[in-house]
C-alpha positions in Angstrom: 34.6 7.5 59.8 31.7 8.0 58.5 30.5 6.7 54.8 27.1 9.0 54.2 27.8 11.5 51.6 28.0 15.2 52.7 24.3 15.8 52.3 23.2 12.7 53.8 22.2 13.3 57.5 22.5 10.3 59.6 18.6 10.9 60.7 17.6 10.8 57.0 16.4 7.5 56.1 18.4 5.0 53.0 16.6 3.9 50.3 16.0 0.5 50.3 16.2 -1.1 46.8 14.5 -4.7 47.5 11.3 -2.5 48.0 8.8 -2.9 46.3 8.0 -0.5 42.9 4.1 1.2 43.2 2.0 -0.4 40.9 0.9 2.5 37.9 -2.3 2.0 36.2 -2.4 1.9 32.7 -4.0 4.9 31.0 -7.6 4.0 30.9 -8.0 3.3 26.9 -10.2 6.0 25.6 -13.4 4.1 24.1 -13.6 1.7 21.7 -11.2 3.7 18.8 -9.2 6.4 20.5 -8.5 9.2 18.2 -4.7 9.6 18.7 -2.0 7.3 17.4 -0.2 7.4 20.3 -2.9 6.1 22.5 -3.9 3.1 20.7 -1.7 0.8 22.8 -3.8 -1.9 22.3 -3.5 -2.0 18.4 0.1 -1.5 18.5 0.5 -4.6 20.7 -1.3 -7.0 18.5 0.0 -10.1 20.5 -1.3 -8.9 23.8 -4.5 -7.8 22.6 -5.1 -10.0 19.3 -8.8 -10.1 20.3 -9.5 -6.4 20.1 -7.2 -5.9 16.4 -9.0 -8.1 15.7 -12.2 -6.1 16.3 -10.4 -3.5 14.2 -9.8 -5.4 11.3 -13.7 -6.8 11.3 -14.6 -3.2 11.3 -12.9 -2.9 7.9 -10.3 -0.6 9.3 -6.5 -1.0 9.7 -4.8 -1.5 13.4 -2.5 2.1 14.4 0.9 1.2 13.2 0.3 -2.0 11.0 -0.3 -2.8 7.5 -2.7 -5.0 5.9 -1.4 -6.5 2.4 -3.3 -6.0 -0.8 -4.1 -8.7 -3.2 -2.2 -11.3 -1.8 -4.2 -14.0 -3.9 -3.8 -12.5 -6.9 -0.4 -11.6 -6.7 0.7 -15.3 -5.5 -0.9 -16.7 -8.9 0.8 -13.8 -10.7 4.1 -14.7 -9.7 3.9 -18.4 -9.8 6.3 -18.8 -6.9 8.3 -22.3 -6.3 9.9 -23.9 -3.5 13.5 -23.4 -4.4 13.5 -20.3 -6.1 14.8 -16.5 -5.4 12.6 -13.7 -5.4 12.4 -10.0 -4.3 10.0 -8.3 -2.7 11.2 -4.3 -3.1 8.5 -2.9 -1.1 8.7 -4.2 1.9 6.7 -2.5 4.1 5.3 -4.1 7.3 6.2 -7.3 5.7 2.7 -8.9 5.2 3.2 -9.8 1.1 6.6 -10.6 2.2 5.2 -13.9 4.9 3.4 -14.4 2.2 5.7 -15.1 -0.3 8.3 -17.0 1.9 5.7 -19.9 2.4 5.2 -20.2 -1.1 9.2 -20.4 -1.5 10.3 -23.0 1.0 12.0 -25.0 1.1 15.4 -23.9 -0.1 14.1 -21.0 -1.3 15.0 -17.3 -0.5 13.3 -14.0 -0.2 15.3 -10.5 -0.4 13.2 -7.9 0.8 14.5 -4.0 0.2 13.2 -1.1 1.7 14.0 2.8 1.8 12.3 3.9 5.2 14.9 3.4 7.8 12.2 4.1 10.5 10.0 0.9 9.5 12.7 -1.8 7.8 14.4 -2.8 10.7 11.0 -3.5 12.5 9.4 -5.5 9.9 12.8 -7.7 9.8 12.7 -8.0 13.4 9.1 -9.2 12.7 10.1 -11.4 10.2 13.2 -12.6 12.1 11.2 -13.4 15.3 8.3 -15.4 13.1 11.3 -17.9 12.5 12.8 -16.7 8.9 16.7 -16.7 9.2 18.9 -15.6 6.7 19.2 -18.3 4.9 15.5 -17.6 3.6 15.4 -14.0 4.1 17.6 -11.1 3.5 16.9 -7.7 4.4 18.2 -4.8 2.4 17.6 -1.4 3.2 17.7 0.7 -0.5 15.8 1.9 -2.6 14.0 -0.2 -5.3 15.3 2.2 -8.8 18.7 0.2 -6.8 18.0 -3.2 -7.5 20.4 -4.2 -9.8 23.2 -3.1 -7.5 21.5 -5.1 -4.7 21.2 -8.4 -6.5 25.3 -8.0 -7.9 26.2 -7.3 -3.8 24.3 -10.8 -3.7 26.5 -12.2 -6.8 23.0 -12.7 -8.2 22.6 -12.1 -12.3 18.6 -12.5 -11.7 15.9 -13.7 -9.9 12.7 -15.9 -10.3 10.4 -13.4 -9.4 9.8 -9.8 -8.3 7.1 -8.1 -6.6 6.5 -4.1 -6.0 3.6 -2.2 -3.9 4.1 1.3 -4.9 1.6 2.3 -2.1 2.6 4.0 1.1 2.1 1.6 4.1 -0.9 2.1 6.6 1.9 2.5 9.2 3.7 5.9 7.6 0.1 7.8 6.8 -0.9 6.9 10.0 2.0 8.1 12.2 1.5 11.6 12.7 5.5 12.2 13.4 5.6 11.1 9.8 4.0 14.1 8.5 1.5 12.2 5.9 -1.5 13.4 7.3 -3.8 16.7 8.0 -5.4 14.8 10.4 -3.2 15.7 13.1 -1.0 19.0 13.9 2.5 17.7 12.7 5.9 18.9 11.0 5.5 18.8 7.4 7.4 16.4 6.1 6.5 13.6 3.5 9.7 11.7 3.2 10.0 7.5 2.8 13.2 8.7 3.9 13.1 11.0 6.5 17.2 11.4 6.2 17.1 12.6 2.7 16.2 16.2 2.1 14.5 17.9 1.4 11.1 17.5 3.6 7.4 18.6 2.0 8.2 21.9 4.2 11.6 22.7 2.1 10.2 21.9 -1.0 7.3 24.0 -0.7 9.4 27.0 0.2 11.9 26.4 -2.9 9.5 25.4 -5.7 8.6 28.1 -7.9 4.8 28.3 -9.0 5.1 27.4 -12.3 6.7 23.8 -11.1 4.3 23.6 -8.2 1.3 24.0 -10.6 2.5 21.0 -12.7 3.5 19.2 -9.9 -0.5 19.6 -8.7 -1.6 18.8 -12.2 0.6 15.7 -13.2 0.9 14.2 -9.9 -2.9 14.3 -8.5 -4.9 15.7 -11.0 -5.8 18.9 -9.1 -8.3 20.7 -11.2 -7.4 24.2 -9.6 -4.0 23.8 -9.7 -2.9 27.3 -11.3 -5.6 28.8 -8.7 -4.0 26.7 -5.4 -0.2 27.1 -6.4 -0.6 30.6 -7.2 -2.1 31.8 -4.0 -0.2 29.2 -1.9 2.8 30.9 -3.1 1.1 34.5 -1.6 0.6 32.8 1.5 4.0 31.5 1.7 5.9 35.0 1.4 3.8 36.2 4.3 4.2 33.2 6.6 6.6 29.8 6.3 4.2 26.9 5.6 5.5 24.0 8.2 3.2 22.1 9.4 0.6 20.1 8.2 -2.7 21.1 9.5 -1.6 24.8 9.0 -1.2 23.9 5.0 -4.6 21.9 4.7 -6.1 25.1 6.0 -4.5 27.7 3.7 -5.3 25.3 1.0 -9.6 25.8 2.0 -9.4 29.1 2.6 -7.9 29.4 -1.0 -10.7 27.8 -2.4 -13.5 29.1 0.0 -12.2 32.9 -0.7 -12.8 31.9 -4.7 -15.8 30.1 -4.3 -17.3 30.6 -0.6 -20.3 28.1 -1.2 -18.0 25.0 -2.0 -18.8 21.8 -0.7 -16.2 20.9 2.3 -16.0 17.4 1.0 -14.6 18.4 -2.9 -12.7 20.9 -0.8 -10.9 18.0 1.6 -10.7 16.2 -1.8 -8.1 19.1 -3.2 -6.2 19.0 0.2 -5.8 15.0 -0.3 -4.5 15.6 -3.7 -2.3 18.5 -2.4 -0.9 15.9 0.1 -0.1 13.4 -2.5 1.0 15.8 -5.4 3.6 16.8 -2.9 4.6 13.5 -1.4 5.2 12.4 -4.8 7.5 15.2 -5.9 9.7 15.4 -2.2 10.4 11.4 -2.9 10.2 11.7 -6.6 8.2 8.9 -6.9 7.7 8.7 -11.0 11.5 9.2 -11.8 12.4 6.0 -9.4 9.4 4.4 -10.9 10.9 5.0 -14.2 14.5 4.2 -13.8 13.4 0.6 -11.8 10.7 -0.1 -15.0 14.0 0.6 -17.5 16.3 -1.5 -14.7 13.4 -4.2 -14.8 14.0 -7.3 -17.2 17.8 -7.2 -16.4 16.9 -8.4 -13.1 14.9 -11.3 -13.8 15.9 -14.7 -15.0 14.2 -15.9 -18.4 11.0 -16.7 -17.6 10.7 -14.8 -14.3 7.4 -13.2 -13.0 7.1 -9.7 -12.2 3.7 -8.0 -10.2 3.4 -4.7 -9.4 0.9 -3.0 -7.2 0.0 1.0 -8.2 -2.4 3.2 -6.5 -2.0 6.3 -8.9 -3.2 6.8 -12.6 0.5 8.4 -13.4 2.1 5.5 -11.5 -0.7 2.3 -13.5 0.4 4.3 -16.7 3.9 4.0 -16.9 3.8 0.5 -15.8 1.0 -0.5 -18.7 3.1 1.4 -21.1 6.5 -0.4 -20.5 4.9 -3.8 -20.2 3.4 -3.7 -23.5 6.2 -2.1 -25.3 8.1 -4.9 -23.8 5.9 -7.3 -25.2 6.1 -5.7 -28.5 9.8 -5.7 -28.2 10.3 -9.5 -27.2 11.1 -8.4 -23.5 8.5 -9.9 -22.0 6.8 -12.5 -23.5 3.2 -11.5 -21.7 1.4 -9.3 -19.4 -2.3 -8.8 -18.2 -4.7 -6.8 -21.0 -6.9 -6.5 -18.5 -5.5 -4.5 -15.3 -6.3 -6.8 -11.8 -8.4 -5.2 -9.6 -9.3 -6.4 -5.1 -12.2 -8.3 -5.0 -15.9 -6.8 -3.7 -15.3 -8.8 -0.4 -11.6 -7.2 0.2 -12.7 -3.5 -0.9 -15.1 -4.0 1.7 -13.2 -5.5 4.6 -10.1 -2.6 3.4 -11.3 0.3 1.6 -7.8 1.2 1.1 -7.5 -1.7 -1.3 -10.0 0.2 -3.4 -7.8 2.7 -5.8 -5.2 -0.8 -6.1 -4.3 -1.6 -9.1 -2.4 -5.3 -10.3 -0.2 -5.6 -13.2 2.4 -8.3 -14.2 4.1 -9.6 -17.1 6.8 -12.5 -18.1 10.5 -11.9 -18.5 11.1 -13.7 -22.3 
């Protein structure tokens, strides 16, 4: 009896497994800085090719799908870290302030490090996990920051020694086109640290009226035609769906070319940026976690605990100025910086993105 199946003729030769699999070139890497994200193997593979990130990162420029931490010396004499202590680091990110940290805290110490974007938190754990920190020195916890208190009574914690937050967007969102960050690329407009939590930049833009959108534009970026962008935007919109992001960077300059034709395409990109970020800021609401983890804030530190936080938004440096001197007036805390910390010459120029950062801290009483 034969054992071929029915559309096997016995002329037609078997495969044979133990042969050998064709070799496939790599795709030839396109120059020195390919232009897409997702052919910049070589950056996204620092440990293979750690000669040519670092080429990158001499060039002042961050490797495709990594993060480069801001102010990590001034932050570490900010929070005065220990060996032995507890701290929190509720930015995590790509987990470069968090390394950081964890060397300053050993032995016996212990790092929790929180983290919204379910995309990027379990990679930088697995990062962190594989450079040798278990748990009993690191704990990863995806939330939100505005839910540290709840995080630190899960841990049967009452406070910590130190806390540390980077409200900045990591290099490795803006950068990923899928993420929807960027005009740079043709991509689904979307916005969201969270990318399970609606609703995207695409479904807020089709709900908000233009009254809201205006002041969104205004208090969130700054935008100095504001009334003129949300106001035509919202014309555009009830002809055609605004979904992706390159096709709302370029409603946004024809807007402003049809007003004033002769505009300067830089100023112009300049209103698209602030578009961008206005938006991002009201799809995650951004200022109302801000405010409800600045209010949550000294009931999560231990008397005499440190707490340094990172902005890179007026709105964002002025509601952290304000509650850390009003909780020096009120005996909260019993000091924080007068004058705001700012990167060094020598780190704005190796990272321009360091430039707009912005160092506050202050001591729990």
């Amino acid at each position: 009896m034969s054992h071929l199946p029915d559309n096997h003729s016995p002329d037609t030769p078997t495969p044979d497994s133990s042969a050998p699999v064709p070799h496939r070139r790599r795709p030839r890497y396109a120059g020195k800085n390919p232009r897409r994200f997702e052919d910049k193997y070589k950056e996204h593979d620092p440990r293979r090719y750690a000669a040519d990130v670092a080429k990158v990162i001499a060039a002042g420029k961050t490797p495709a799908g990594s993060h480069r931490p801001i102010m990590v010396t001034e932050i570490l004499a900010a929070l005065a870290l220990q060996p032995g202590e507890v701290a929190v680091d509720c930015t995590l990110g790509y987990g470069g302030h968090a390394r950081e940290l964890l060397t300053m805290l050993i032995p016996g110490g212990r790092l929790i490090g929180l983290d919204v974007d379910p995309i990027e938190h379990p990679k930088t754990t697995a990062r962190l996990r594989e450079a040798g920190w278990g748990e009993e020195s690191f704990t990863a916890v995806r939330s939100n920051f505005a839910g540290l208190p709840k995080v630190l009574g899960s841990l049967g914690l009452n406070g910590v020694d130190a806390i540390l937050a980077d409200l900045g967007v990591s290099s490795m969102q803006l950068d990923d086109p899928t993420r929807g960050f960027t005009f740079k690329t043709d991509s689904p407009l979307d916005l969201r640290l969270n990318p399970s939590k609606p609703p995207s930049a695409a479904e807020w833009l089709a709900q908000v009226t233009v009254e809201d959108f205006a002041t969104a534009l205004q208090d969130n970026a700054d935008e100095p035609y504001a009334e003129l962008i949300a106001s035509d935007l919202n014309a555009s919109r009830q002809r055609q769906p605004i979904t992706r992001t390159l096709q709302l960077a370029e409603t946004i300059r024809q807007i402003l070319y049809r007003h004033a034709p002769r505009r300067d395409p830089a100023l112009v990109d300049d209103s698209v940026r602030r578009v961008f970020q206005a938006i991002r800021i009201a799809v995650n609401d951004e200022f109302g976690v801000l405010d409800m983890f600045l209010r949550q804030l000294p009931h999560c530190l231990k008397s005499g605990g440190r707490v340094a936080i990172l902005t890179f938004h007026s709105g964002e440096d002025r509601r952290v100025k304000h509650a850390f001197r009003e909780g020096v007036r009120a005996g909260i805390y019993s000091v924080t910086n007068e004058e705001v910390g700012r990167a060094s010459p020598e780190e704005r120029r190796a990272n321009p993105r360091s430039t707009s950062a912005k160092l506050r801290w202050a001591v729990r009483t």
